[in-house]
C-alpha positions in Angstrom: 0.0 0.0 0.0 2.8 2.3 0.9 4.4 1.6 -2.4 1.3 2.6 -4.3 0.9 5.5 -2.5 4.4 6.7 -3.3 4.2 5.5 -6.9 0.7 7.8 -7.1 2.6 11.1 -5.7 5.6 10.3 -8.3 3.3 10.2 -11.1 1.7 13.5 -9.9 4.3 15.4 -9.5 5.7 13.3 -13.3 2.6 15.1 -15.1 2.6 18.4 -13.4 6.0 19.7 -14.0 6.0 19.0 -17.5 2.7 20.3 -18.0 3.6 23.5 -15.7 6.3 24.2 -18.2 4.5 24.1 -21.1 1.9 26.3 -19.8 4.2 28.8 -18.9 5.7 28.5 -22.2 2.6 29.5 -23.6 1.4 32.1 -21.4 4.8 33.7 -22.1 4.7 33.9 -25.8 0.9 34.5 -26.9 0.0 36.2 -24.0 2.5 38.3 -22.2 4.7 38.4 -25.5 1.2 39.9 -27.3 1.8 42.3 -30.5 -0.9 44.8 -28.4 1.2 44.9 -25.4 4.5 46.7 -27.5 5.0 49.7 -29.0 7.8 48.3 -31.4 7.1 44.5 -31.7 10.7 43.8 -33.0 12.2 45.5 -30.6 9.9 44.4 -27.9 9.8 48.0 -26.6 6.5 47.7 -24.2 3.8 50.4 -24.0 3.8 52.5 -21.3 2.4 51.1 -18.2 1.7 47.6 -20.1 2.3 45.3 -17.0 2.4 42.1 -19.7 4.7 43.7 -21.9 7.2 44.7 -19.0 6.9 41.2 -17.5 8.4 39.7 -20.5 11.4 42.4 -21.3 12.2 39.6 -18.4 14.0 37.4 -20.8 14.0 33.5 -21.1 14.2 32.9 -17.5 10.5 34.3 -16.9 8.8 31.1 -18.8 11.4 29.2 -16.2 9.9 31.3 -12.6 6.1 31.3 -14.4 6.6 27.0 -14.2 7.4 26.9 -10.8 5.0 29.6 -9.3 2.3 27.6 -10.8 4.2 24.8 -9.7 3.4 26.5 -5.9 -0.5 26.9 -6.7 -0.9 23.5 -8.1 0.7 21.6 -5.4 -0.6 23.6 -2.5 -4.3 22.4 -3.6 -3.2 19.0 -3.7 -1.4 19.1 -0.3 -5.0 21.0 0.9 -7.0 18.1 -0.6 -4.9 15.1 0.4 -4.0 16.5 3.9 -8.2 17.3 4.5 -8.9 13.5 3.7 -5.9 12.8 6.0 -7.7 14.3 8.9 -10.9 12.6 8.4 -14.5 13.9 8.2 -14.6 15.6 11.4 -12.1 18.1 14.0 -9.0 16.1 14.5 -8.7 17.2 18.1 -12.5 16.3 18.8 -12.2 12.8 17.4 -9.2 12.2 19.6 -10.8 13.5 22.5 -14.2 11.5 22.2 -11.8 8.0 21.4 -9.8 9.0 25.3 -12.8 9.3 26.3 -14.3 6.2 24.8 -10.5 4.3 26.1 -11.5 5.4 29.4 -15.0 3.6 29.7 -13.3 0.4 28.0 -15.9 0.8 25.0 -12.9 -0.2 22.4 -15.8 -1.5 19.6 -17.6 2.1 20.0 -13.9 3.3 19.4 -13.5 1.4 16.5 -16.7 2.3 15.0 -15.9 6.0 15.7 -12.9 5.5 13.9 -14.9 4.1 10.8 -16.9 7.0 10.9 -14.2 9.2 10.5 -12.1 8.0 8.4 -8.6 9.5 7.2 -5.1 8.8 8.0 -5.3 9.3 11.9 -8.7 7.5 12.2 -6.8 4.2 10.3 -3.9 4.4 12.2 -5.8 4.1 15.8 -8.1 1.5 14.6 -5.6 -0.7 13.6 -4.2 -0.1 17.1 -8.0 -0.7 18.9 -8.5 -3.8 16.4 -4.9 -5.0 18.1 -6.2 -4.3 21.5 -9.0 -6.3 21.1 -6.8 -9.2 19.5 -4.3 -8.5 22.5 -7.6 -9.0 25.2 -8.5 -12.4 23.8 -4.9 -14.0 23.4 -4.3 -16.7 25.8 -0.4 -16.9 25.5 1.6 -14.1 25.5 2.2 -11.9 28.6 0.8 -8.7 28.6 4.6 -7.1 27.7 4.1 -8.8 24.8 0.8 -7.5 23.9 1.4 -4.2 24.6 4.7 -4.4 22.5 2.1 -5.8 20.2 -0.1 -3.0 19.8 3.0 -0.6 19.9 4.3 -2.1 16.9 0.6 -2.1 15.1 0.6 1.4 16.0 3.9 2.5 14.3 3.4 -0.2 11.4 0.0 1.7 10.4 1.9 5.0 11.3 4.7 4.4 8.6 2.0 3.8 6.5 -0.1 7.1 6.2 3.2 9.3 7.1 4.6 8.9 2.9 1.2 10.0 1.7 0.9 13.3 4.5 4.6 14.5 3.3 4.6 13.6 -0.2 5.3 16.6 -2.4 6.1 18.9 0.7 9.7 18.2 -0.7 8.7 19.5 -4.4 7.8 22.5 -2.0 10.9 23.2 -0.2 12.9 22.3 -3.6 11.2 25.1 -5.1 11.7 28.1 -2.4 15.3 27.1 -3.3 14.7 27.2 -6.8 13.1 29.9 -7.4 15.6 32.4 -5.6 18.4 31.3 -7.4 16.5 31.6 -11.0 15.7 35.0 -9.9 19.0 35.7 -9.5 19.9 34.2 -12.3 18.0 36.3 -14.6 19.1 39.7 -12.1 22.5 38.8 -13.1 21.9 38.3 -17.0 19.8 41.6 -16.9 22.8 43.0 -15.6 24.7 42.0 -18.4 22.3 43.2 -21.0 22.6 46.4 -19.7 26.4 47.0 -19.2 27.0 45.5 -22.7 24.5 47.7 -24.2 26.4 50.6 -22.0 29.7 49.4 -23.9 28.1 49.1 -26.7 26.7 52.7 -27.1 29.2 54.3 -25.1 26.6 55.7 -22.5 24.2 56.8 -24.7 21.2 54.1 -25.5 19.1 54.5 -22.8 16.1 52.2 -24.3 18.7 48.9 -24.1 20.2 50.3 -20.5 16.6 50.3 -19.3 15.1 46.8 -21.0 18.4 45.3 -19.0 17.4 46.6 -16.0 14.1 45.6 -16.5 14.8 42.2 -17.2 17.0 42.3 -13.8 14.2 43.3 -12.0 11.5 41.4 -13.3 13.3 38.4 -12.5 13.9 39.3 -9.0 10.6 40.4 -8.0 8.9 37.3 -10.0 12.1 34.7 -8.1 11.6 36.4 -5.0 7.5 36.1 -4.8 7.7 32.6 -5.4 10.1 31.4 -3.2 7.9 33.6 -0.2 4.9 31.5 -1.4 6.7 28.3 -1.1 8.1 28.8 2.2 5.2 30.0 3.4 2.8 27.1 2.0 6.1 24.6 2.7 5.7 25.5 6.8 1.7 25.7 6.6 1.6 22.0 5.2 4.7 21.1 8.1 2.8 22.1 11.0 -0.3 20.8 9.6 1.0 17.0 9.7 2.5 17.7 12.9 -0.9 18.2 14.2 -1.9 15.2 13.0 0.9 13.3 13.8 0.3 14.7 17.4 -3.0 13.4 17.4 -1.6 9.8 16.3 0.7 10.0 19.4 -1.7 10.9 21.7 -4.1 8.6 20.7 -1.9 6.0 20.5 -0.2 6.8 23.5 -4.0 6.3 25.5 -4.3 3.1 23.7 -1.5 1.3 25.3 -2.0 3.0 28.7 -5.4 2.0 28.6 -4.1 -1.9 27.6 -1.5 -1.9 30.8 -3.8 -0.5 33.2 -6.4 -3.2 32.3 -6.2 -6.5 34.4 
């Protein structure tokens, strides 16, 4: 199951980034490199105040920062979806709360039909360790040690599990606040370039290429920047949102085997 799980979050992230290339690609040429958004087409001089037309004076590396800020959007929906089935149908913290409380009163089928209901990573994972409780209750043969070491293992088994398919992608996140700084930066510095060679070129005087280097520089560092905030900021969001519910998991789990070695 793990393996399949994996397998599905490769071939994701397999179609996406391709896909999120070509897009950008597209969106590059026939709509921010449209013939209405430049006074002089071959020069690709843009109109004054045409926000298209100024975003790509940016140069080759803006089809490159487009791919991975839509990169950002797409993955953060599928983190959003994936991590809200995770969690289950209801609060997280109120589920775990009402299965305590349900530990407490030794009602471990109510648990497990609470579980059922719902549903999610952190639902499976403490079922399979109440459906090893009630396996543990009814053996004859080991000592209770044993059993608890039992439902322990159960517990971490079904943990190892769900944690591949919480994280997956989170690392195409952080990989791309990385990313998109340095392309930024990349482009800055070939901007720079432009606009020094057109400085040599014209000995001072062609103020059109000066400021379509500039531009480029700019461009690229705003659009590298802005990404790389939105990764970082989605990357820690989706971070502290599996340690939540890896909290949960613990705590749960942690009730469950206290529960088991204060029984008789």
């Amino acid at each position: 199951m793990s393996n399949a799980k994996n397998s599905n979050g490769a071939g994701f992230a397999a179609i996406v980034i391709p896909a999120t290339v070509l897009v950008a690609i597209l969106i590059y040429k026939f709509i921010f490199g449209a013939q209405g958004n430049f006074v002089d087409l071959e020069k690709h001089t843009p109109k004054t105040g045409n926000f298209l037309g100024m975003i790509y004076t940016g140069g080759l590396v803006v089809p490159v920062l487009i791919s991975l800020f839509l990169m950002v959007w797409i993955f953060f929906f599928e983190r959003i979806i994936t991590l809200g089935k995770a969690a289950g149908k209801g609060n997280v913290g109120g589920f775990v709360r009402k299965i305590k409380t349900l530990l407490a009163g030794r009602e471990i089928s109510t648990a497990i039909a609470e579980c059922d209901k719902q549903q999610g990573s952190v639902a499976n994972v403490i079922r399979a360790g109440l459906v090893k409780y009630q396996e543990m209750e009814k053996d004859q043969v080991l000592d209770k040690e044993k059993k608890i070491i039992a439902i322990q293992k159960d517990i971490e088994e079904a943990t190892q599990l769900e944690m591949p398919m919480m994280e997956r992608n989170l690392v195409v996140l952080s990989t791309i606040a990385s990313i998109a700084t340095l392309m930024g930066l990349f482009g800055t510095v070939l901007g720079m370039i432009r606009s020094f060679a057109a400085l040599a070129a014209s000995g001072g005087g062609d103020a059109n290429a000066l400021a379509l280097g500039i531009s480029e520089a700019l461009i690229n560092t705003a659009l590298g920047i802005g990404t790389s905030a939105l990764a970082i900021i989605y990357y820690n969001y989706f971070t502290n949102k599996i340690d939540t519910l890896t909290h949960g998991i613990d705590e749960a789990g942690f009730s469950i085997v206290q529960t088991f070695a204060a029984s008789k």
